[in-house]
gemmi code that builds the backbone of each chain (N, CA, C; Angstrom):
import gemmi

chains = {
    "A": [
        ("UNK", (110.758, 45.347, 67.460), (111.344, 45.304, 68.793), (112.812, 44.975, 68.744)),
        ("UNK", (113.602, 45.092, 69.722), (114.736, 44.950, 70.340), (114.930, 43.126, 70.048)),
        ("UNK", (116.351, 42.843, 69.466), (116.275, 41.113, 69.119), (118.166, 40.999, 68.883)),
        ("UNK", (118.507, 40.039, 69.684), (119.685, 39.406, 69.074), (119.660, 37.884, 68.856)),
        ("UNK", (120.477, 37.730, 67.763), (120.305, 36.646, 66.997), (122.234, 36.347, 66.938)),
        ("UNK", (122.559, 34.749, 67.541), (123.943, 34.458, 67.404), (123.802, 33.366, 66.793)),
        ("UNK", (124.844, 32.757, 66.401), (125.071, 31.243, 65.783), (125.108, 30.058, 66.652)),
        ("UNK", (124.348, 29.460, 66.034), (124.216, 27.970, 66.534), (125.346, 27.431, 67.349)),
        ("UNK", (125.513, 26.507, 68.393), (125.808, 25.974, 68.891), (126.144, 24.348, 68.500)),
        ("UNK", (126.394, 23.053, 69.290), (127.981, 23.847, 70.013), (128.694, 23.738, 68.997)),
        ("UNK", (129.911, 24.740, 69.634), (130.952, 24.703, 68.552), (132.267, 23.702, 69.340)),
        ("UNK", (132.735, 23.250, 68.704), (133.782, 22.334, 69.054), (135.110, 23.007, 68.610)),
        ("UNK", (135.996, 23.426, 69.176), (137.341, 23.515, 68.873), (138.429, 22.942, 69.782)),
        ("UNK", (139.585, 22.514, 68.625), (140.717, 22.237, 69.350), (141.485, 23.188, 70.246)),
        ("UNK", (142.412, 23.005, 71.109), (142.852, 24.434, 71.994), (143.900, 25.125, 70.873)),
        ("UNK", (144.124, 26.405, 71.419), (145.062, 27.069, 70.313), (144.230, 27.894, 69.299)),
        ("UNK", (142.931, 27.387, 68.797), (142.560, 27.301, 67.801), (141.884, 29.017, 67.450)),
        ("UNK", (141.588, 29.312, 66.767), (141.001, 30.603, 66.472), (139.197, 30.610, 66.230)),
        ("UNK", (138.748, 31.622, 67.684), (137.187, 31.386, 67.996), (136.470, 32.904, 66.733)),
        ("UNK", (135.491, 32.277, 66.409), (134.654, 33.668, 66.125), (133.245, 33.208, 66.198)),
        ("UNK", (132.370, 33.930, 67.380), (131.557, 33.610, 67.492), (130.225, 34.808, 66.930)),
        ("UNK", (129.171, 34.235, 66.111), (128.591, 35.686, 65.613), (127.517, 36.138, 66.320)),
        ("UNK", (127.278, 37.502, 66.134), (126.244, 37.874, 66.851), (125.912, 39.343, 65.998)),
        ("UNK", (124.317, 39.246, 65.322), (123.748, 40.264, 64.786), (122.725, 40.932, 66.132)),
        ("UNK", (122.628, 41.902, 66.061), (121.303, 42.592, 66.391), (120.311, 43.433, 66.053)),
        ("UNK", (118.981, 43.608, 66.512), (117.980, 44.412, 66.040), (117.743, 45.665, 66.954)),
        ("UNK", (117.506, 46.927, 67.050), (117.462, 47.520, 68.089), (117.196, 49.427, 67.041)),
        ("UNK", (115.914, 49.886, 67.676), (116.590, 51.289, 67.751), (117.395, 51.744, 68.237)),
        ("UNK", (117.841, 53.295, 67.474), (118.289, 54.175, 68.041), (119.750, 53.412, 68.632)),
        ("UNK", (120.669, 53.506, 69.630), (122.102, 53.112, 69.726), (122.375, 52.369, 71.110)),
        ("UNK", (121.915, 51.064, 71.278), (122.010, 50.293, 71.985), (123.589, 50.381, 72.676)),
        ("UNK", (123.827, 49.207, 73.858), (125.300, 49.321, 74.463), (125.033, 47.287, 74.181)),
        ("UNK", (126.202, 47.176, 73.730), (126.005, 45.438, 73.707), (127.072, 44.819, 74.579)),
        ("UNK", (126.682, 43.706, 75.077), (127.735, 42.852, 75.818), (127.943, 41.486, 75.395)),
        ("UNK", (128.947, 40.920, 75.936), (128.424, 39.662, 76.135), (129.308, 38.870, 77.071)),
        ("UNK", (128.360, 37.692, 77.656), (128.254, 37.229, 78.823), (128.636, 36.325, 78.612)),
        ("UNK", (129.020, 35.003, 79.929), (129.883, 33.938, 79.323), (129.870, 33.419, 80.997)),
        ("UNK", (129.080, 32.320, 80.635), (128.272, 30.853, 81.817), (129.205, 29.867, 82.292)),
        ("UNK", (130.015, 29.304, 82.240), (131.038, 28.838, 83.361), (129.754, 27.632, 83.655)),
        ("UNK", (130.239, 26.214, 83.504), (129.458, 25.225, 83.916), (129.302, 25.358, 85.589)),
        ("UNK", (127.869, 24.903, 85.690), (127.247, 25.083, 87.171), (127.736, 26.521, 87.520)),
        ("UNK", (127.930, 27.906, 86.893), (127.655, 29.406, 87.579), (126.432, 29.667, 86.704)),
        ("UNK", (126.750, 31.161, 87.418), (125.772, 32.169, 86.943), (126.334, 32.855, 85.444)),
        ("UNK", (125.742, 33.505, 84.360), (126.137, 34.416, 83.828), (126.996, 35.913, 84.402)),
        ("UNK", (128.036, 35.949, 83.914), (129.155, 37.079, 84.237), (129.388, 37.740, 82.876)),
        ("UNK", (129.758, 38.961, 83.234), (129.694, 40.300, 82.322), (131.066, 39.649, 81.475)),
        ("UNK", (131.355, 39.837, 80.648), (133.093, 38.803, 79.749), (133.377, 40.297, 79.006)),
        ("UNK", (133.011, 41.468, 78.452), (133.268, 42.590, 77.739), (132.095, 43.531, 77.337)),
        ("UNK", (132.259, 44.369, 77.024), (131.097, 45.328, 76.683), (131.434, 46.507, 75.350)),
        ("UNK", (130.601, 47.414, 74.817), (130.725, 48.665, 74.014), (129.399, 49.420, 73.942)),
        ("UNK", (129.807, 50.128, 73.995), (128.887, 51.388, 74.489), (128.706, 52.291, 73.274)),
        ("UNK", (129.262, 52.314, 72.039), (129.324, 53.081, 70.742), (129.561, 52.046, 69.533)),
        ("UNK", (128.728, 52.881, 68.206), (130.161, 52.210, 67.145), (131.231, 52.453, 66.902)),
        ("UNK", (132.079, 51.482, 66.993), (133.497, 51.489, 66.530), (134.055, 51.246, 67.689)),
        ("UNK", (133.684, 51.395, 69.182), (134.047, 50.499, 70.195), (134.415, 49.504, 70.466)),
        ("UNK", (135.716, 48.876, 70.953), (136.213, 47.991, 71.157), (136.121, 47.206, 72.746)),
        ("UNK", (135.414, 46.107, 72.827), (135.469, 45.506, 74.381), (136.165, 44.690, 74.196)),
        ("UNK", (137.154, 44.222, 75.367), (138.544, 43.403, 75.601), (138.763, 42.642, 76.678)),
        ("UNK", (138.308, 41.702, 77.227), (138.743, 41.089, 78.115), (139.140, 39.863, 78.388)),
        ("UNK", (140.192, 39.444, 79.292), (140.780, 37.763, 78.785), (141.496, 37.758, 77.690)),
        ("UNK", (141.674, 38.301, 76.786), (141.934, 37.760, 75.335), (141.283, 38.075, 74.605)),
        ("UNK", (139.596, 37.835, 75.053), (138.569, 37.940, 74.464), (138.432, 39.688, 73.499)),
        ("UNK", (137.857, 39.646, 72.330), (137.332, 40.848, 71.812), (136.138, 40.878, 70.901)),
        ("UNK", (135.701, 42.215, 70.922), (134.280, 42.589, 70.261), (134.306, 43.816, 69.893)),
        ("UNK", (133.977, 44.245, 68.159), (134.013, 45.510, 67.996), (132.422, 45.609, 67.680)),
        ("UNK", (132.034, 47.049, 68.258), (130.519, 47.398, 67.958), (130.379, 47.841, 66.362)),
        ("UNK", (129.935, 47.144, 65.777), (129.623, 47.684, 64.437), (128.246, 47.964, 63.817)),
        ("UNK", (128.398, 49.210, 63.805), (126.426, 49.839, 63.527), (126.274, 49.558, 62.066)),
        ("UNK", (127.627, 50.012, 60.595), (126.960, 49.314, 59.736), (126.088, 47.838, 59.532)),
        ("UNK", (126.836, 46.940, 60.020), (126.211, 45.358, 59.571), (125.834, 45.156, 61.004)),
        ("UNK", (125.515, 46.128, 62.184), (124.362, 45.542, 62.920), (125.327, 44.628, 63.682)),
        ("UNK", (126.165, 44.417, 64.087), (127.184, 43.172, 64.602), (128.066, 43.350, 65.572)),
        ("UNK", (128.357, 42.442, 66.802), (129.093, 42.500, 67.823), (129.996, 41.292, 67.693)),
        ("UNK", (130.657, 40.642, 66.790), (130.708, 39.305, 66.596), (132.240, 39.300, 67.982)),
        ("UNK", (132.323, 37.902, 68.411), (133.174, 37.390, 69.599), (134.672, 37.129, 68.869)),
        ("UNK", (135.334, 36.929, 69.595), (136.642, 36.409, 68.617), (137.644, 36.534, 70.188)),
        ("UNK", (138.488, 35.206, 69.167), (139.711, 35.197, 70.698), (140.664, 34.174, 69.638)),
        ("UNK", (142.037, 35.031, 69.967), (143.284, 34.446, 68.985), (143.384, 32.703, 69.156)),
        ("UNK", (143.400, 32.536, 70.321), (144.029, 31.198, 70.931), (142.741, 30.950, 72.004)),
        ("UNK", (142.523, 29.841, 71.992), (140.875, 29.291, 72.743), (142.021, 28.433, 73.896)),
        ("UNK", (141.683, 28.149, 74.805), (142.045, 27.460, 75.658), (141.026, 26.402, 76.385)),
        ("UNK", (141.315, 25.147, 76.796), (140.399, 24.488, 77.553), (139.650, 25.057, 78.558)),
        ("UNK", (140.135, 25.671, 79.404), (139.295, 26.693, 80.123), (138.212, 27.756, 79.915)),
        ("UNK", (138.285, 28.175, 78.256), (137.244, 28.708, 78.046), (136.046, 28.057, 77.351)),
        ("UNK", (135.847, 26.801, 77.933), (134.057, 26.192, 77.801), (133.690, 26.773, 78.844)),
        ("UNK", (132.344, 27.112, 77.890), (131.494, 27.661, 78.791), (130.314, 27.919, 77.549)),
        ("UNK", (129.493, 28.489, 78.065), (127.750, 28.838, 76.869), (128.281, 30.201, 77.145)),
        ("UNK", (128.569, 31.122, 75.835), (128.473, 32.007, 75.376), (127.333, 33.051, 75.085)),
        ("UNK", (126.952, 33.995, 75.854), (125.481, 35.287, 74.988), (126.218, 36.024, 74.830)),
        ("UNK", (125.597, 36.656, 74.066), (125.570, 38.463, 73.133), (124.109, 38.801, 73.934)),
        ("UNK", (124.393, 39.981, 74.499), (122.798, 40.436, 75.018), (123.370, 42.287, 74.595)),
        ("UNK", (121.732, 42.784, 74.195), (121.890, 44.236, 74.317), (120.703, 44.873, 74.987)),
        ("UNK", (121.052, 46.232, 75.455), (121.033, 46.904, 76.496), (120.136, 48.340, 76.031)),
        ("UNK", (118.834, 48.138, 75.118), (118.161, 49.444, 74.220), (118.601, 51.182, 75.543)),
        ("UNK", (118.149, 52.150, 74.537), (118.329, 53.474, 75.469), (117.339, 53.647, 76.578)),
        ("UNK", (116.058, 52.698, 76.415), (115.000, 52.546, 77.309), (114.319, 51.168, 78.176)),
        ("UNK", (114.416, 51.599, 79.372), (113.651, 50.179, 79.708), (114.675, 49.705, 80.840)),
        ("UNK", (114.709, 48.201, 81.438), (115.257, 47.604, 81.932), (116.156, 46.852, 81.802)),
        ("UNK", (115.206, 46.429, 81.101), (115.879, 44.875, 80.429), (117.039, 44.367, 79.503)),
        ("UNK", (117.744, 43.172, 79.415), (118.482, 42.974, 78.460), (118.080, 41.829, 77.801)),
        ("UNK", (118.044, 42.349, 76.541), (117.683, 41.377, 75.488), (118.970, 40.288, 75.181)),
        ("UNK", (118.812, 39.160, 75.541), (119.133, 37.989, 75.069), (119.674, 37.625, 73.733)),
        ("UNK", (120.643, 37.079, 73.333), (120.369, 35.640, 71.787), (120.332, 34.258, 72.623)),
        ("UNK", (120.566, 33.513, 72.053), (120.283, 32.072, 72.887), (121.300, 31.232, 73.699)),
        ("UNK", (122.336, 31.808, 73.059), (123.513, 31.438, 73.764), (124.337, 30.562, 72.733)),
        ("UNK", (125.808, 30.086, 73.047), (126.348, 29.675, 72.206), (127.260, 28.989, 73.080)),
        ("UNK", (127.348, 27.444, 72.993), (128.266, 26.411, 73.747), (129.252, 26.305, 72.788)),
        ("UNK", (130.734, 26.735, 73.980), (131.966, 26.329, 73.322), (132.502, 24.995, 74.036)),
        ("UNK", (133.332, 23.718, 73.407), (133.731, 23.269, 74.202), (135.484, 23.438, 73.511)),
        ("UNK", (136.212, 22.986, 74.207), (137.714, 23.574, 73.714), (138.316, 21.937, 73.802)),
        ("UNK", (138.698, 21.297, 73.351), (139.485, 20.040, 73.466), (141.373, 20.202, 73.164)),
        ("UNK", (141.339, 19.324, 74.610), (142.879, 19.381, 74.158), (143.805, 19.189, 72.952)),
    ],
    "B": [
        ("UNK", (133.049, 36.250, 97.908), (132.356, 37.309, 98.326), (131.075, 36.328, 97.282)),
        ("UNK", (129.935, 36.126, 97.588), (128.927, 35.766, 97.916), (128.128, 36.069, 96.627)),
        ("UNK", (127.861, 37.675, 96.321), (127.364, 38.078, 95.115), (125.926, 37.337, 95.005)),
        ("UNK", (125.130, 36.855, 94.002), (123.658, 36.641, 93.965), (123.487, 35.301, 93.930)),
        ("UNK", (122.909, 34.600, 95.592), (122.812, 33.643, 95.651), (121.413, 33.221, 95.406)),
        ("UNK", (120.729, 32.059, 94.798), (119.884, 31.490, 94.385), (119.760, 29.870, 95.085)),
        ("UNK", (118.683, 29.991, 95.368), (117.867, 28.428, 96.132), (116.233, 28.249, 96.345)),
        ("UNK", (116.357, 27.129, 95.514), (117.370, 25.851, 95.563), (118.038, 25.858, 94.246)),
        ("UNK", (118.792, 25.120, 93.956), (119.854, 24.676, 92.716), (118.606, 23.972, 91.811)),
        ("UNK", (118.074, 22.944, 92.536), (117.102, 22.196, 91.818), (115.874, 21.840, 91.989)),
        ("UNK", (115.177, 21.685, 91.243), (113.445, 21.493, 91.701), (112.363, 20.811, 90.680)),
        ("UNK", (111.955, 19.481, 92.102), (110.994, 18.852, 90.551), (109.413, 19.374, 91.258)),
        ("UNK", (108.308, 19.874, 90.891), (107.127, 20.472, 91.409), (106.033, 19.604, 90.455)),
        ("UNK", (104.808, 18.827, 90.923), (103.931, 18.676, 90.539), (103.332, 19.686, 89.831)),
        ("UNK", (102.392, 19.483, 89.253), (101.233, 20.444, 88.740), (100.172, 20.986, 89.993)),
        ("UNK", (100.274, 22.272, 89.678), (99.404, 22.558, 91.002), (99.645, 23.065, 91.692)),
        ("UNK", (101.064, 22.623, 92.200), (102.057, 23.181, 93.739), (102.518, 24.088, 93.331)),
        ("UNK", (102.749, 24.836, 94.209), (103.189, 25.880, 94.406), (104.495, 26.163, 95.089)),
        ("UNK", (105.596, 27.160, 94.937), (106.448, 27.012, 95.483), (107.426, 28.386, 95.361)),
        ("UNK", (108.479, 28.884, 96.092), (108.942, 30.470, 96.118), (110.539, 29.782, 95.644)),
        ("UNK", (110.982, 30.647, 94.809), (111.776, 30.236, 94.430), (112.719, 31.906, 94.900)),
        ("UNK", (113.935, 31.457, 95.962), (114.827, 32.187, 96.672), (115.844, 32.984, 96.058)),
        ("UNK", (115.888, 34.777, 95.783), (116.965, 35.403, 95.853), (117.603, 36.278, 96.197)),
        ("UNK", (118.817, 36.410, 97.030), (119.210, 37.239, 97.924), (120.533, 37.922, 97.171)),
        ("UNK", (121.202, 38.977, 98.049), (122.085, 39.480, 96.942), (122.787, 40.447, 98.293)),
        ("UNK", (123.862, 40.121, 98.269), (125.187, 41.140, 99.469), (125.849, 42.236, 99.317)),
        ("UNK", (125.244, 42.708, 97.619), (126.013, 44.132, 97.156), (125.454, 45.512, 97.086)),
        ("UNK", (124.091, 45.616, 97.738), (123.661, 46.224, 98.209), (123.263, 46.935, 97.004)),
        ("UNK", (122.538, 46.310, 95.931), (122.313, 46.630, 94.608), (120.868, 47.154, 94.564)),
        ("UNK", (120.240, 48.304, 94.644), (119.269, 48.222, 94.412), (118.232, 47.514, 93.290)),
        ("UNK", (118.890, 47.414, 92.179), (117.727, 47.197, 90.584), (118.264, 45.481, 91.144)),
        ("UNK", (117.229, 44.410, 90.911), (117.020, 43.264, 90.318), (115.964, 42.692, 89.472)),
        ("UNK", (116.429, 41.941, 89.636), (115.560, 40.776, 88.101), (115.237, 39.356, 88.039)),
        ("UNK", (114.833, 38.989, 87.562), (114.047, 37.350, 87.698), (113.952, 37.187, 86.019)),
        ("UNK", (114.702, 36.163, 85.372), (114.849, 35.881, 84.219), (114.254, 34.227, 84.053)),
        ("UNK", (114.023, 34.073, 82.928), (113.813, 32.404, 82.668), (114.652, 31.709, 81.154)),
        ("UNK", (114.793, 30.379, 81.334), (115.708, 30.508, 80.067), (115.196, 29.193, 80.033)),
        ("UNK", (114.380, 29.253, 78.631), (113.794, 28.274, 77.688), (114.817, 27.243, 77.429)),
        ("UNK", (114.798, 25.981, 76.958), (116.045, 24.905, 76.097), (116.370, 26.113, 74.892)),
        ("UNK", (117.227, 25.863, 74.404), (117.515, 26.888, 72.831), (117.132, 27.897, 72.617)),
        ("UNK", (116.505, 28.500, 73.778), (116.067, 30.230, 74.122), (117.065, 31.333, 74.961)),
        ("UNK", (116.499, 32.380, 74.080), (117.603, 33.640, 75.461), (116.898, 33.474, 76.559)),
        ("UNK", (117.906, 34.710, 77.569), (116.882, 34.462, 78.612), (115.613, 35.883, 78.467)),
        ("UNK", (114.645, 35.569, 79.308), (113.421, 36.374, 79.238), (113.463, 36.890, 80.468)),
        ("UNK", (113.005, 38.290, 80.576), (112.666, 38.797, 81.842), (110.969, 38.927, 82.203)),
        ("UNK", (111.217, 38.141, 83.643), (109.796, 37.761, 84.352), (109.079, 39.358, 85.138)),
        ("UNK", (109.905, 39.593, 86.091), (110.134, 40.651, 86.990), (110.558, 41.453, 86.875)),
        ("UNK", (111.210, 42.928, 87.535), (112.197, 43.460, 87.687), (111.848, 44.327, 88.980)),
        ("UNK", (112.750, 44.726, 89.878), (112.541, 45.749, 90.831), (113.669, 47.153, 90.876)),
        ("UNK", (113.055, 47.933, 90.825), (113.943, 49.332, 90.559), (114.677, 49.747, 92.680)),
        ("UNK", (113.353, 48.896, 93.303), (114.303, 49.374, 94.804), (113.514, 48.736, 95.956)),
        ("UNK", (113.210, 48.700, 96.976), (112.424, 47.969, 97.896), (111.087, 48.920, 97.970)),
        ("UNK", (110.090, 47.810, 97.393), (108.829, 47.759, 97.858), (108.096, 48.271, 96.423)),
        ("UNK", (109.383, 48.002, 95.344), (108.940, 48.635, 93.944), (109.225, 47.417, 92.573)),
        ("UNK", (108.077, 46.844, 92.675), (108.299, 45.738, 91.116), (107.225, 46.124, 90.482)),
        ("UNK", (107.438, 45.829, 89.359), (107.234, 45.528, 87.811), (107.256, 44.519, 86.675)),
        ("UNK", (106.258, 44.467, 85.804), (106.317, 43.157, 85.207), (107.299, 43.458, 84.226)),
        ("UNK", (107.795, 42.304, 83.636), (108.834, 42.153, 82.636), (107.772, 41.677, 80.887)),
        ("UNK", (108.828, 40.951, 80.594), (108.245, 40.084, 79.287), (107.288, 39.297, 79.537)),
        ("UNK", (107.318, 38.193, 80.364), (106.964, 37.095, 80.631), (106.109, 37.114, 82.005)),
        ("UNK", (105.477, 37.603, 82.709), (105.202, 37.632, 84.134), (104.107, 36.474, 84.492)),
        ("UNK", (103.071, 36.035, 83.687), (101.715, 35.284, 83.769), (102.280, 33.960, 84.359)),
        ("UNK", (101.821, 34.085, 85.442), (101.946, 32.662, 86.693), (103.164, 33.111, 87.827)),
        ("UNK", (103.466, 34.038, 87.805), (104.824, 34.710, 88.188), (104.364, 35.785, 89.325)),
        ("UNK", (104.632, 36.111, 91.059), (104.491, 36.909, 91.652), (106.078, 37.412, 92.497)),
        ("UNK", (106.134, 38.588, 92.598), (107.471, 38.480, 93.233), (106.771, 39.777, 93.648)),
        ("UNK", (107.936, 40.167, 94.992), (107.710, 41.319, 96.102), (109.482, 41.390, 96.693)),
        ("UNK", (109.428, 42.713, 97.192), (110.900, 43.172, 97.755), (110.762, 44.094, 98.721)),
        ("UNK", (110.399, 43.056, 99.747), (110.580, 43.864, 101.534), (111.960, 43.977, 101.674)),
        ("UNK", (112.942, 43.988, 101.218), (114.285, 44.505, 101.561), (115.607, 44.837, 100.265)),
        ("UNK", (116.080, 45.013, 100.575), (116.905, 45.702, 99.471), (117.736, 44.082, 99.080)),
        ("UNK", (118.279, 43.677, 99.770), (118.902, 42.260, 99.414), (118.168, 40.897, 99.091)),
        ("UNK", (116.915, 40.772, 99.226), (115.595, 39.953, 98.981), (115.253, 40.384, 97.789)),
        ("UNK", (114.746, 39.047, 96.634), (114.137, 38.901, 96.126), (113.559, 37.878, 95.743)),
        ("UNK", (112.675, 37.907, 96.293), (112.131, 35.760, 96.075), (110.857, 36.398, 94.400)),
        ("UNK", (110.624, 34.958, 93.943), (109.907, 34.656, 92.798), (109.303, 33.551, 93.359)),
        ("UNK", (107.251, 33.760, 92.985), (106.372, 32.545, 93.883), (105.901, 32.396, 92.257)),
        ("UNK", (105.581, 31.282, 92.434), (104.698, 30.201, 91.277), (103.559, 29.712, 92.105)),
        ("UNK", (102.466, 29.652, 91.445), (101.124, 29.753, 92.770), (100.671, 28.569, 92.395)),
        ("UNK", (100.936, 28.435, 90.835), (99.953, 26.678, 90.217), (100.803, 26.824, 89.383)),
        ("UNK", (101.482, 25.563, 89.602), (102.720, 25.278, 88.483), (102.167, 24.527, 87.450)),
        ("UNK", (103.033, 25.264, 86.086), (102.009, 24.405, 85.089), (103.407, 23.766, 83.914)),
        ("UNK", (103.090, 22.649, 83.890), (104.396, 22.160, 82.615), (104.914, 23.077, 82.092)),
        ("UNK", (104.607, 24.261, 81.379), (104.729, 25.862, 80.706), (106.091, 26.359, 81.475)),
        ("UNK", (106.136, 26.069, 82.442), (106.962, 26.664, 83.980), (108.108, 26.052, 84.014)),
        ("UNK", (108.712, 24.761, 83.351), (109.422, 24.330, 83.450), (110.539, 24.949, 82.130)),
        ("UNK", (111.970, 25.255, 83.464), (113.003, 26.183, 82.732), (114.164, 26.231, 83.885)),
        ("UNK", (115.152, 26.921, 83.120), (115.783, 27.508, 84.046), (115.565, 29.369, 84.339)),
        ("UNK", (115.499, 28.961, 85.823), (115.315, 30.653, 86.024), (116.774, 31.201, 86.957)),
        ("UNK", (116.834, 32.324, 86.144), (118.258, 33.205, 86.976), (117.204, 34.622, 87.656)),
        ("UNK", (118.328, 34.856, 88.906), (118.231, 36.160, 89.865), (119.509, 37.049, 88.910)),
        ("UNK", (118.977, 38.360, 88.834), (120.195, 39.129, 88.424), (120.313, 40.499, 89.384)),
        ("UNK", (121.422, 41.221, 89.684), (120.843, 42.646, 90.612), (122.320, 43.217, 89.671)),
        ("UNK", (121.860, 44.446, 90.173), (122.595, 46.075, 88.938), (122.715, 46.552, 90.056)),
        ("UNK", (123.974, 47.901, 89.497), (124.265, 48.567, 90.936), (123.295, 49.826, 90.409)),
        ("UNK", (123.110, 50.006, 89.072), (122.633, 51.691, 88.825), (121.038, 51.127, 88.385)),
        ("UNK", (121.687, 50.062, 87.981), (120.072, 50.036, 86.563), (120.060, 51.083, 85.238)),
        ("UNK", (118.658, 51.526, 84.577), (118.837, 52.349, 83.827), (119.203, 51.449, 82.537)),
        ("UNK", (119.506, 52.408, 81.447), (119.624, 51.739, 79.977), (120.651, 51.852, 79.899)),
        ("UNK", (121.080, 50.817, 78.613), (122.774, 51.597, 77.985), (123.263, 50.865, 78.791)),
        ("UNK", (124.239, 51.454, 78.582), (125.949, 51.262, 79.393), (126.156, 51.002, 80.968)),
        ("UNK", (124.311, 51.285, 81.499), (125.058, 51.060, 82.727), (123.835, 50.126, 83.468)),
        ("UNK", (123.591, 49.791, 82.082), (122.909, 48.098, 82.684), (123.669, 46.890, 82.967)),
        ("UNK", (124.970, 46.832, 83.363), (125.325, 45.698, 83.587), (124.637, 45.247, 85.057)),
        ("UNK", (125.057, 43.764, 84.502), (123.705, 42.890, 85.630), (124.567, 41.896, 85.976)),
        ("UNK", (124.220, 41.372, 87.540), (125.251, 40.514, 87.997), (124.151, 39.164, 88.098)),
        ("UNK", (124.818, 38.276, 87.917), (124.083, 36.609, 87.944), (123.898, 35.852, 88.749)),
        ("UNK", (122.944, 35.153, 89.386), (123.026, 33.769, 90.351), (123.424, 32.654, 89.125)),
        ("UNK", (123.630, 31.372, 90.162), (123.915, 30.570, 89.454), (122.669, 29.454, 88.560)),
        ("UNK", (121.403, 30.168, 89.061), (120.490, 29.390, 88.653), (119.744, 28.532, 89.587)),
        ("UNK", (118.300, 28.296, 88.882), (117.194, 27.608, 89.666), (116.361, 26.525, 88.251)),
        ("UNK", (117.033, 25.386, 88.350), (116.714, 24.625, 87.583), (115.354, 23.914, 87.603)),
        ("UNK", (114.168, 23.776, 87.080), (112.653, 24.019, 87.563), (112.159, 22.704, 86.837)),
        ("UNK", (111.360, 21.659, 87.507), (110.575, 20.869, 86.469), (109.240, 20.510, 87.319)),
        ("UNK", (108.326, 20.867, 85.748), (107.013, 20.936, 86.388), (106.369, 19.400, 85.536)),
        ("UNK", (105.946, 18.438, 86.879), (105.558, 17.535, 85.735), (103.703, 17.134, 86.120)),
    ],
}
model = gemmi.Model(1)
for chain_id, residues in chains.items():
    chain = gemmi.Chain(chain_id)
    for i, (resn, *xyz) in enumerate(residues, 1):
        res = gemmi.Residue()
        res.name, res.seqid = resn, gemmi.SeqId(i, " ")
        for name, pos in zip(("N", "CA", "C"), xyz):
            atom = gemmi.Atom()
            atom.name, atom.element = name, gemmi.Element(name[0])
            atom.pos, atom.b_iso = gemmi.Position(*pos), 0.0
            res.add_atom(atom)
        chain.add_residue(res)
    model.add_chain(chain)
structure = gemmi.Structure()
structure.add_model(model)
structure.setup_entities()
């Protein structure tokens, strides 16, 4: 079946600092992956997306390249800022069905 | 702008009780969803509805009833709450639905659940 798997939590960084957050997945055939990003007391919001390999999603700062060899969407952002704590997912999106498959999430906190 | 509101925020439920847990949505989205999210778990899908008067079970549905008399309604009932039940559950609604690329899904802020 359909499975994403990210790295443990939390991660602690200073601000400035350089984020990479990982994220493998399992999936037939050519999934679209995202990932989402929780804002204490909200909801989950869409943070970037890719729809192919070799696709690049960009937003905020934030980036993610789709990579079909090693299976990987990993997170990354040059400079972290206090503002970006929040619990981090990678979820993907199979060619069938409804649903989006989950990883567990990943708490950043950013210290001044 | 309003987007997918969820109520209550919080909830402590005996064993037994029963209770509808509220979600509405202003974007006139047809596809929603009813998710649950374990401690150190993704989230799971309970529900899903493709349009009014049309649901479907998800991953997880057992103890779980939901219905959609309107396009902006979607409540989730728990009939006998059982310790098992205790989580956080999110409302999500899509403007297309479908797979791929054009599943993006919009979020409530959550329905924090304890069954004791």
């Amino acid at each position: 079946g359909n499975s994403v798997t990210q790295m443990e939590g939390p991660v602690t960084l200073s601000e400035e600092a350089f984020l990479t957050i990982n994220c493998t997945y399992t999936a037939t055939g050519y999934p679209s992956l995202f990932w989402y990003v929780q804002y204490p007391g909200e909801g989950l919001q869409l943070l970037l997306k890719a729809t192919k390999a070799d696709d690049k999603g960009s937003n905020k700062g934030f980036e993610a390249t789709y990579r079909k060899e090693t299976t990987s969407f990993h997170l990354e952002k040059g400079s972290v800022q206090v503002s970006d704590s929040a619990v981090y997912f990678c979820a993907l999106s199979p060619n069938s069905g409804y649903a989006l498959n989950f990883g567990k999430g990943t708490s950043l906190l950013v210290t001044p | 702008n309003a987007g997918v509101t969820q109520t209550p925020k919080f909830r402590i439920l005996k064993i037994g009780q029963s209770m509808t847990l509220q979600c509405t949505q202003d974007m006139n989205h047809n596809y929603m969803y009813w998710y649950r999210q374990d401690p150190g778990m993704g989230l799971k899908l309970i529900y899903y509805s493709v349009g009014a008067g049309i649901t479907d079970k998800g991953e997880v549905p057992n103890g779980y009833n939901v219905s959609r008399s309107t396009t902006e309604d979607f409540p989730l009932r728990l009939e006998l709450a059982a310790p098992s039940q205790t989580s956080v559950y999110f409302c999500a609604s899509s403007p297309t639905g479908g797979a791929g690329a054009k599943n993006i899904q919009y979020f409530g802020a959550g329905t924090r659940l304890s069954v004791l």
